[in-house]
BATORPA-377462 format. One record per residue (C-alpha): x, z, y; residue in one letter; residue number from 1. Coordinates in steps of 0.02 Angstrom, whole numbers, plus 32768, in hexadecimal, padded with zeros to 4 digits. Last residue first. Example, Ala and Ser with C-alpha at 12.3 -4.5 7.8 and 13.67 -1.06 7.14 Angstrom:
2
82AC, 8165, 7FCB, s, 2 $
8267, 8186, 7F1F, a, 1 $
This chain:
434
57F8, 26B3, BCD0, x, 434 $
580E, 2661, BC2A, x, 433 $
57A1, 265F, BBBA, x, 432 $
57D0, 26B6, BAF8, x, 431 $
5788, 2658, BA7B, x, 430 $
5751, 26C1, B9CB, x, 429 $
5776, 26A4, B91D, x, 428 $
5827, 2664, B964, x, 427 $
58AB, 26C9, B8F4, x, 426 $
58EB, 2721, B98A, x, 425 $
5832, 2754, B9CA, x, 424 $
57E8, 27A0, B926, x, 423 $
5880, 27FF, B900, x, 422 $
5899, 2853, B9B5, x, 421 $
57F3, 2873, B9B4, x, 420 $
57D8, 28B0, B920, x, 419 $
5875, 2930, B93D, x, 418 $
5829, 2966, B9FA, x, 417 $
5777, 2986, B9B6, x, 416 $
57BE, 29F0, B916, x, 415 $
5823, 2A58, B9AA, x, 414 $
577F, 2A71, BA02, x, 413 $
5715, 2A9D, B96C, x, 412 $
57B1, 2B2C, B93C, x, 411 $
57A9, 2B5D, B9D7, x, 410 $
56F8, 2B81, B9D3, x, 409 $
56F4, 2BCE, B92B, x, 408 $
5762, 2C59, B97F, x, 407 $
56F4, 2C6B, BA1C, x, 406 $
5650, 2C97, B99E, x, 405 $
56D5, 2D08, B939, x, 404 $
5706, 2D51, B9DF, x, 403 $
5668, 2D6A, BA1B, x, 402 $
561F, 2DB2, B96E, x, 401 $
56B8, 2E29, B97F, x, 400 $
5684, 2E6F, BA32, x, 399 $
55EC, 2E9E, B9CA, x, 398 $
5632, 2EF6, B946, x, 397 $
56BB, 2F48, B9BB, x, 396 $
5615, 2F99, BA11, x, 395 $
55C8, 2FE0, B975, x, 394 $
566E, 301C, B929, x, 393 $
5699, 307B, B9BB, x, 392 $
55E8, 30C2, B9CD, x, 391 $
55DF, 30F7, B929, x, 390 $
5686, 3144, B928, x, 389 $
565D, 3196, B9C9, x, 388 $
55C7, 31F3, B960, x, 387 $
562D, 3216, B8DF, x, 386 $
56A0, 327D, B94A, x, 385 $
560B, 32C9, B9BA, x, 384 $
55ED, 331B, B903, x, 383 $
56A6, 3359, B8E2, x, 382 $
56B7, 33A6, B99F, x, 381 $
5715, 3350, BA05, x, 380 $
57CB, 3333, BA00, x, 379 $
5856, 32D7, BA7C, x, 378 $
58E1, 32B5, BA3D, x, 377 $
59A6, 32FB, BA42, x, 376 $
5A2F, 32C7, B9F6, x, 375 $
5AB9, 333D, B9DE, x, 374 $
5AAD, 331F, B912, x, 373 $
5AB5, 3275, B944, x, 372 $
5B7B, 326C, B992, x, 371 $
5BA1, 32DD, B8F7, x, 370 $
5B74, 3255, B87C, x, 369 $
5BF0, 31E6, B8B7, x, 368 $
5BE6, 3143, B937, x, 367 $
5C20, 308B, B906, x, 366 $
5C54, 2FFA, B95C, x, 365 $
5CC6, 2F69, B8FD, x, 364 $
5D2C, 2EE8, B967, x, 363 $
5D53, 2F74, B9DD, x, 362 $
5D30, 3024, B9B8, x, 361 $
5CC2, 30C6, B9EA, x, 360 $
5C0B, 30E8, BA1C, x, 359 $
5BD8, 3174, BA59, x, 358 $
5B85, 3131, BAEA, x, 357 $
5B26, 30DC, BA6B, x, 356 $
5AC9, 3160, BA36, x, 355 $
5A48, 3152, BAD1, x, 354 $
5A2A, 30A9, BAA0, x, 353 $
5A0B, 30F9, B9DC, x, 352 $
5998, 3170, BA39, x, 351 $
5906, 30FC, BA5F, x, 350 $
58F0, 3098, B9B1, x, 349 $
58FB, 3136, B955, x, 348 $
5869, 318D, B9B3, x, 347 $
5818, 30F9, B951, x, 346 $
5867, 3122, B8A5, x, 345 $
5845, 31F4, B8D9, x, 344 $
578E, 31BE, B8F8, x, 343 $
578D, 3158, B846, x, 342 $
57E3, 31FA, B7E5, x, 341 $
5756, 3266, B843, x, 340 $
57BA, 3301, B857, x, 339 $
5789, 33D7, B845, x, 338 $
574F, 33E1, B779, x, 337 $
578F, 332D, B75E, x, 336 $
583A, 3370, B772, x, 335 $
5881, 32C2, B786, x, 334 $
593F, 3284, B741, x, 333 $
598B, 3233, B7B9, x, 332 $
59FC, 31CC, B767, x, 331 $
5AB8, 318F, B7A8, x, 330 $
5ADE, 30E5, B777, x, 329 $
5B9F, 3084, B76D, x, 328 $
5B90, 30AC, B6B1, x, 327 $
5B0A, 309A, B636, x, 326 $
5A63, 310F, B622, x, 325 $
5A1C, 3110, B58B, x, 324 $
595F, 30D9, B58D, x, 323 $
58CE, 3137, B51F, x, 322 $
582B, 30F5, B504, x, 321 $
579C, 311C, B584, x, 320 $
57C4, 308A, B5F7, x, 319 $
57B2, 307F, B6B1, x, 318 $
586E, 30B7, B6E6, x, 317 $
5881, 30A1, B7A3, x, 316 $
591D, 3037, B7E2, x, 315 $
5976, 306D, B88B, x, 314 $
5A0A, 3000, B8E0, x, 313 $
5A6E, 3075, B929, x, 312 $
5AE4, 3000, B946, x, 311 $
5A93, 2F46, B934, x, 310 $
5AAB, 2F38, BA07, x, 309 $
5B70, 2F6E, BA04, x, 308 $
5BA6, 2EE6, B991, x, 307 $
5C02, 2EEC, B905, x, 306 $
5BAB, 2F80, B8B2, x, 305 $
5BBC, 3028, B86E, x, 304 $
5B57, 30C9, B869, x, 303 $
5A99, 3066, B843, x, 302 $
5A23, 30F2, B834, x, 301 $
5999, 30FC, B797, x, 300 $
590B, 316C, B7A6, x, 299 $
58A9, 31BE, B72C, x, 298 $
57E7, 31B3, B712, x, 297 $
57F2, 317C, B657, x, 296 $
5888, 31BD, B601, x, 295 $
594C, 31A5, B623, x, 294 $
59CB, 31E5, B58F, x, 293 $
5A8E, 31E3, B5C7, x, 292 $
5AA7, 32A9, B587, x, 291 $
5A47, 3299, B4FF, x, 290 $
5AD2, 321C, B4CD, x, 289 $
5AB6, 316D, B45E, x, 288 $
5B19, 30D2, B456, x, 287 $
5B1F, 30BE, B3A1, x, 286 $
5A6F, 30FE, B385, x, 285 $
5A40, 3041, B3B3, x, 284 $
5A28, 2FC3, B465, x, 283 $
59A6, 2F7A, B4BD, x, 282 $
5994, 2EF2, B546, x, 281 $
58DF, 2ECB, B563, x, 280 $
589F, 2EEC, B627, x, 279 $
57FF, 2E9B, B619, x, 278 $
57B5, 2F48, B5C9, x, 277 $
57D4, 2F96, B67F, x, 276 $
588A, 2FC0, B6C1, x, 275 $
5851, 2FAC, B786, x, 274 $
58AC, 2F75, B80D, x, 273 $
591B, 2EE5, B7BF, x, 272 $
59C8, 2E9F, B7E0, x, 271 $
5A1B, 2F47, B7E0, x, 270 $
59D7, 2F75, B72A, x, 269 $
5A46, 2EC8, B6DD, x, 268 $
5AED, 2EF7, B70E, x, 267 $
5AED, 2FBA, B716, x, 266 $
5AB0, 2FAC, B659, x, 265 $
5A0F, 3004, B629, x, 264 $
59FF, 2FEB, B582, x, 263 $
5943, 301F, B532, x, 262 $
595F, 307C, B489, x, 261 $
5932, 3045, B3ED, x, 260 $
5970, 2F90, B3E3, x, 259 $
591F, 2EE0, B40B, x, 258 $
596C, 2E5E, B470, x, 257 $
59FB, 2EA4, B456, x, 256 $
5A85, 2EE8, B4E6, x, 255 $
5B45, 2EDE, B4A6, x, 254 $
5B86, 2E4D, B507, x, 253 $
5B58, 2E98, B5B1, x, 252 $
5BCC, 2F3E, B583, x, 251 $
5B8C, 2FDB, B53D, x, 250 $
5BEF, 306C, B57E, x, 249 $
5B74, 3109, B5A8, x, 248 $
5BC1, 3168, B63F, x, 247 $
5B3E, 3175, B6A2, x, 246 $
5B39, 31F5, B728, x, 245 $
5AA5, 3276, B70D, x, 244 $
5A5B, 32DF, B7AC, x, 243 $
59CA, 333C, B78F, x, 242 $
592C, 334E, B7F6, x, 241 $
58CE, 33A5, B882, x, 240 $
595E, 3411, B8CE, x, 239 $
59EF, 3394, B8A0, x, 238 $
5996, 3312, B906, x, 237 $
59AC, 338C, B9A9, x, 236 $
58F4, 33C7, BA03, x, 235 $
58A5, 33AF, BAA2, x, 234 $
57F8, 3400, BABB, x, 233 $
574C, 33C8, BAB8, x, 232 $
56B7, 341E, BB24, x, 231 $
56E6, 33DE, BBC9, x, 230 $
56F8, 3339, BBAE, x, 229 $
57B1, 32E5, BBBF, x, 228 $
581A, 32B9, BC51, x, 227 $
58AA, 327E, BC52, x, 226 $
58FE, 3249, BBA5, x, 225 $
5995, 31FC, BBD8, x, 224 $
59CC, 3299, BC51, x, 223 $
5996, 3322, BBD7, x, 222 $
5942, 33CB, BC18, x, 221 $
588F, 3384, BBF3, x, 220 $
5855, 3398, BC7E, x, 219 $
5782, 33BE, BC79, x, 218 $
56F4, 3353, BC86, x, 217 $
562C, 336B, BC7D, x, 216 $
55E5, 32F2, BC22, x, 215 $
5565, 325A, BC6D, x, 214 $
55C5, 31CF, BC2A, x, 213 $
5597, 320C, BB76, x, 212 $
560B, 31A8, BB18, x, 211 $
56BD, 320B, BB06, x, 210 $
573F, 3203, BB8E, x, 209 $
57D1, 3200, BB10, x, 208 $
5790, 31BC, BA74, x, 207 $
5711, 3147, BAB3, x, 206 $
5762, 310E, BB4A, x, 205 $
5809, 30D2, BAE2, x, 204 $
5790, 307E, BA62, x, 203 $
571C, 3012, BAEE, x, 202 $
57C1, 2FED, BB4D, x, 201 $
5815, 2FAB, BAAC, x, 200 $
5790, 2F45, BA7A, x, 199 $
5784, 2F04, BB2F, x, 198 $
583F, 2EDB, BB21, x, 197 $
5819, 2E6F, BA7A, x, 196 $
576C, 2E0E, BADC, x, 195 $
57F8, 2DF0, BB6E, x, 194 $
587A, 2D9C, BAFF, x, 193 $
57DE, 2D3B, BA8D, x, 192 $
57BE, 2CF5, BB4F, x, 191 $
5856, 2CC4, BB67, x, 190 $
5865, 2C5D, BAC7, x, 189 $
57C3, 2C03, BAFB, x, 188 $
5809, 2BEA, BBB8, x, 187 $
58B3, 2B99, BB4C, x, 186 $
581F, 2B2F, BAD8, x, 185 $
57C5, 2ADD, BB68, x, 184 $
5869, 2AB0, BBC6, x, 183 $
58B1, 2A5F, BB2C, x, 182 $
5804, 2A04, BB19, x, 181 $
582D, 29BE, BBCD, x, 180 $
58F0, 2995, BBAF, x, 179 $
58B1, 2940, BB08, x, 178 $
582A, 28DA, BB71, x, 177 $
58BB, 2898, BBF1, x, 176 $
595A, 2882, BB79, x, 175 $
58D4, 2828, BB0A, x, 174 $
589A, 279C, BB93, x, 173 $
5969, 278F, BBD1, x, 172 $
5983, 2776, BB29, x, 171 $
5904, 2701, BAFA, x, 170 $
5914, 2688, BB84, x, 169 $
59F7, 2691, BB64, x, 168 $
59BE, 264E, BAD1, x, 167 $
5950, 25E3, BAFA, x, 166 $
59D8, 2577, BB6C, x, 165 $
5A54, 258F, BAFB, x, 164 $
59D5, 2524, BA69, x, 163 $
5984, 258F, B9D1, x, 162 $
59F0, 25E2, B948, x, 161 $
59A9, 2633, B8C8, x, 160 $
5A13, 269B, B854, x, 159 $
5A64, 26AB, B7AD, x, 158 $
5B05, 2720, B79E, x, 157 $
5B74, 26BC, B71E, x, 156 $
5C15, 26DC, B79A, x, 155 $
5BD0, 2797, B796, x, 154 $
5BBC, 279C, B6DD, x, 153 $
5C6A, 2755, B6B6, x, 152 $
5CC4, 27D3, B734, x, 151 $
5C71, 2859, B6D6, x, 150 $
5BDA, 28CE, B70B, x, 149 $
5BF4, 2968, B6AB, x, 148 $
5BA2, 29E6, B641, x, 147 $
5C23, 2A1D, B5B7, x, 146 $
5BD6, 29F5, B4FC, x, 145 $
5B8D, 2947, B52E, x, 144 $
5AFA, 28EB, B4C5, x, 143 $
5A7E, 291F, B561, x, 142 $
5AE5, 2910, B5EF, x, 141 $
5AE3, 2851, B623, x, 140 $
5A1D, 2891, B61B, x, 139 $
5A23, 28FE, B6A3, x, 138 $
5A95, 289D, B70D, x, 137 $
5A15, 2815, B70B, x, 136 $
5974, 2882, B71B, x, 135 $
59D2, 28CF, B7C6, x, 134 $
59CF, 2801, B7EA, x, 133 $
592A, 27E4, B7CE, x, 132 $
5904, 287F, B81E, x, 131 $
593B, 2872, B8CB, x, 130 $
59E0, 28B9, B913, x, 129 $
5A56, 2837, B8EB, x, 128 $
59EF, 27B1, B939, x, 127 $
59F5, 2821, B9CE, x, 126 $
5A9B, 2815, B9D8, x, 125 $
5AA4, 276A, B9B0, x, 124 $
5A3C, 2740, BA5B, x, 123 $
5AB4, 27BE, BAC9, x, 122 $
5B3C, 273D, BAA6, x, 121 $
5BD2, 273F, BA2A, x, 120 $
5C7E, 278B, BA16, x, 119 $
5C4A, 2802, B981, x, 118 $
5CA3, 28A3, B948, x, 117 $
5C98, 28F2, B8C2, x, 116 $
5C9C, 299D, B887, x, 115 $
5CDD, 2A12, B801, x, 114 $
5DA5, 29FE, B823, x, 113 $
5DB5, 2A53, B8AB, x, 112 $
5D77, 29FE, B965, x, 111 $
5DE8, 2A21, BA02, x, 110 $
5D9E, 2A63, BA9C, x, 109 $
5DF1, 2A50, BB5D, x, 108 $
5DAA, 2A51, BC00, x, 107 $
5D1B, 2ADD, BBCC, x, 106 $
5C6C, 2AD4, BBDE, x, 105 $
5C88, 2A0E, BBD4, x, 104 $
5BDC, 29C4, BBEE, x, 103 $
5B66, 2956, BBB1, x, 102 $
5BB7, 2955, BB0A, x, 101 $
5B1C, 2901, BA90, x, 100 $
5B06, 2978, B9F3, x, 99 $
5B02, 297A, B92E, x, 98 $
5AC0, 29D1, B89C, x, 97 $
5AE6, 2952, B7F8, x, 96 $
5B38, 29F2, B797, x, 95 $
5B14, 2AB0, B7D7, x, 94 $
5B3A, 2B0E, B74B, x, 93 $
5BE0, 2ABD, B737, x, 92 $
5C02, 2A00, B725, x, 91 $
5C0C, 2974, B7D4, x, 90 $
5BC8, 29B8, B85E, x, 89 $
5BAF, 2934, B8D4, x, 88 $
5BE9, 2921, B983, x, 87 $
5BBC, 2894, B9F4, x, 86 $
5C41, 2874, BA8A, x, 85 $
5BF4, 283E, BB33, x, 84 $
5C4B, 28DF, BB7F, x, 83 $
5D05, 2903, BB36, x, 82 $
5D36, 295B, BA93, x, 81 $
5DEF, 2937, BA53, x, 80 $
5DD2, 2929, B99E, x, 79 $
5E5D, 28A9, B974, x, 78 $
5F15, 288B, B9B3, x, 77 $
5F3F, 2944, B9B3, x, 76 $
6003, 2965, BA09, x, 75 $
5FA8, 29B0, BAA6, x, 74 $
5F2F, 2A11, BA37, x, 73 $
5FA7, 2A61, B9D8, x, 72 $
602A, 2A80, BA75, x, 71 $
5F79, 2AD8, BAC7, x, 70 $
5F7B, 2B5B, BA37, x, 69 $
5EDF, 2B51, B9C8, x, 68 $
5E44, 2BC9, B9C6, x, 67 $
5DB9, 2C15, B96C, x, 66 $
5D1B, 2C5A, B9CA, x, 65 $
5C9A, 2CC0, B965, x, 64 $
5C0A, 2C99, B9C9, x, 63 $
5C13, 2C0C, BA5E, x, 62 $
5B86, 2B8D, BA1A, x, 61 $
5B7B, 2AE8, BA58, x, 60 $
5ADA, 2A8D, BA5D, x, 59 $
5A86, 2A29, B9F8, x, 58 $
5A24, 2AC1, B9B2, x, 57 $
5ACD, 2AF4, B95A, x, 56 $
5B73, 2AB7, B96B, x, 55 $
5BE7, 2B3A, B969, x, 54 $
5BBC, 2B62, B8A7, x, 53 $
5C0D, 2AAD, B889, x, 52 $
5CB1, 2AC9, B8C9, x, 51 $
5D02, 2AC9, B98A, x, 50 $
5DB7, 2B13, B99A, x, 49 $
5DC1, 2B54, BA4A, x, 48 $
5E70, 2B37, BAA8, x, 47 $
5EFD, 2BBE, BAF1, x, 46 $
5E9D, 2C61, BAAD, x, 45 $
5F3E, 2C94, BA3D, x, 44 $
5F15, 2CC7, B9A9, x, 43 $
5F2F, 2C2A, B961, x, 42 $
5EE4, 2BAF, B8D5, x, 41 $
5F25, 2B04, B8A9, x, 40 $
5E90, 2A8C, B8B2, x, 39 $
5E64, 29F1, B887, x, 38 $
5DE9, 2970, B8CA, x, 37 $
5D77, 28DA, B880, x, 36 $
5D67, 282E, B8CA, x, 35 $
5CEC, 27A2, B8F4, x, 34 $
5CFD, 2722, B969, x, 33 $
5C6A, 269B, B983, x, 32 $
5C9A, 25E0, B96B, x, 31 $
5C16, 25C4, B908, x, 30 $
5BFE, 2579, B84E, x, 29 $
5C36, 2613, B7ED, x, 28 $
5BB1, 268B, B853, x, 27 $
5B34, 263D, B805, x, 26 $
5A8E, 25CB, B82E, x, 25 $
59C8, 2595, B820, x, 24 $
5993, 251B, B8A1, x, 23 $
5923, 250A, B928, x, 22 $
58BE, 247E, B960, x, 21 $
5825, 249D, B8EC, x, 20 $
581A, 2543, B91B, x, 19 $
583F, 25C6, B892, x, 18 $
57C9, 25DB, B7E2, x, 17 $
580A, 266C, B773, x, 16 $
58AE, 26D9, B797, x, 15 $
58AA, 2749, B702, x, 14 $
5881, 26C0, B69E, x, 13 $
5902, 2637, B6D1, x, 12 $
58DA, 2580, B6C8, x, 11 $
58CE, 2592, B78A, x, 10 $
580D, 2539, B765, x, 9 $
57EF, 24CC, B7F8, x, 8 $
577E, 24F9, B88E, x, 7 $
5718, 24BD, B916, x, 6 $
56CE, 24C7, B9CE, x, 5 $
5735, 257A, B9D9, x, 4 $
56C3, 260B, B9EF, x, 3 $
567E, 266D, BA69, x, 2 $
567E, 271D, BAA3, x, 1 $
């Protein structure tokens, strides 16, 4: 791409040298609207309340939906969301994120409290977007004990601004080439979906048809299994390991960093697959019970969860120091002498979709300790168990090279989009119009 025929220092580091015919301004000097929203919560699903955390990825995010009655919104006199509006999230964990409204996915959304919104053109959106102006926010922040973008900062928000006519150049240039790199990235992400459902092909083959394509098969007697090799047999969890619900009550604010015995709390095992020596939340003798104790090999089975997809969530235990099991968990405790504690983990990963047929609740799901003693899996012998294991552990190691490989990727493509986004709306290249 080329570059403008010359420059002039913007007097502003972040910013640098901009075209010689632009100039450097704020928010306080243009007639551009900018307002905040309120919010007075009901249960009632009349009119979605829109905060920061639904604004992520410039798009708009649907989770965790809060509402206001229709009478509220009616009576509102700011917030009211409508396409060619710029929204910007103003404090919370997700300050200085913002998005263009293309489209209304619903007639009517009202904006809390958390988020701006901006009257402006498509060009000042994506001014918002780039760096300088990300580095702005960031550093209005930096002597402040609540993160927040305040009325002052955004009427002192320091931009380029090139002539209409260039703007609307630049806009229509970048809603092109982001729209392509968005492309790139969304086949990327589908991709990483279909490399995660081959890893769960590869382990649901491996412990129910085995990995000798060439053995003789048998029925197995259970519908979800099928069939299984002829030589293995079908046995319930309670037959080739004990059953433990946890009951140990440490809370999130009591784990250490360093302690005696490893902590595994409900809310910090079901976010990981394996507790390894990465896994460092601890606590003392004041929390201990023979009864709760988990040792190297054993399995640990999410019983409660919000969502129906992280029930049954499985975690194996790869440490040889002893973990106390905490509540919301049920441990499989392996009789090494008959069960590979990593086959029974993968086996794991099969049944708990089988499990969830037992599932009970609303808002919370769970399933009790009696719906896995009736489990049933399929078991070889112990050696043929290691040997799957192997197997398992080869093939997921490869598929994960892809996905780390497809990862970095997406990562190179969204670092693409941001620079150019940044390097175009502050004029250190020329975008030609078509």
């Amino acid at each position: 791409m080329k570059r403008y025929d010359s420059y002039k220092d913007s007097g502003i580091e972040w910013i640098g040298e901009i075209p010689s015919h632009w100039e450097i301004k704020n928010l306080r000097k243009q007639p551009f609207n900018f307002e905040v929203g309120k919010r007075k919560e009901t249960e009632e699903k009349e009119v979605i309340s829109i905060g920061g955390e639904h604004i992520q990825n410039e798009k708009f995010s649907f989770q965790n939906m809060r509402f206001v009655s229709n009478s509220f919104f009616e009576d509102s006199k700011n917030g009211k969301i409508k396409i060619g509006d710029t929204l910007l999230v103003k404090d919370g964990a997700t300050i200085g994120k913002a998005m263009y409204v293309s489209k209304m996915p619903y007639e009517k959304m009202l904006l809390n409290e958390h988020v701006y919104k901006i009257e402006a053109n498509k060009f000042l959106y994506y001014v918002i977007i780039s760096n300088p102006s990300q580095f702005q926010f960031w550093m209005n922040n930096q002597s402040s004990a609540q993160e927040s973008i305040t009325s002052e900062t955004l009427k002192s928000f320091n931009f380029c601004w090139p002539e209409k006519s260039e703007q609307l150049t630049i806009s229509a240039y970048l809603d092109k080439k982001t729209s392509e790199i968005d492309r790139m990235i969304a086949d990327k992400e589908e991709l990483l979906k279909l490399y995660e459902e081959e890893k769960t092909a590869v382990i649901n083959q491996a412990v129910t048809k085995g990995i000798n394509p060439k053995v003789k098969m048998k029925d197995s007697g259970i519908e979800w299994l099928g069939e299984i090799p002829e030589h293995w047999e079908t046995v319930k969890l309670n037959g080739i390991c004990n059953l433990v619900r946890g009951n140990t009550n440490f809370k999130k604010d009591e784990l250490l960093s360093e302690g005696k015995y490893v902590a595994l709390q409900y809310g910090k095992t079901y976010k990981v697959n394996e507790v390894n020596n990465k896994y460092q939340f601890y606590v003392n003798d004041e929390f201990y019970k023979a009864s709760q104790i988990v040792n190297y090999g054993d399995v640990i089975f999410i019983s409660t969860s919000e969502t129906i997809e992280d029930l049954g969530h499985s975690v194996y235990y790869n440490r040889k120091d002893i973990g106390l099991l905490g509540g919301e968990q049920i441990l499989l405790k392996t009789r090494m002498e008959i069960i590979n504690g990593k086959y029974l983990y993968y086996s794991s990963i099969t049944f708990a979709k089988e499990l969830r047929k037992y599932a009970t609740g609303i808002k919370v799901f769970r399933f009790n300790i009696n719906d896995l003693k009736k489990t049933y899996i399929a078991f070889p012998p112990i050696k043929e168990q290691q040997s799957i294991v192997d197997f398992i552990e080869s093939e997921t190691t490869r598929i994960d090279t892809k996905i780390k490989d497809t990862q970095k990727l997406i990562e190179l493509l969204k670092e693409y989009r941001t620079a150019l986004i940044s390097e175009v709306v502050t004029g250190k290249v020329k975008v030609i119009q078509d």
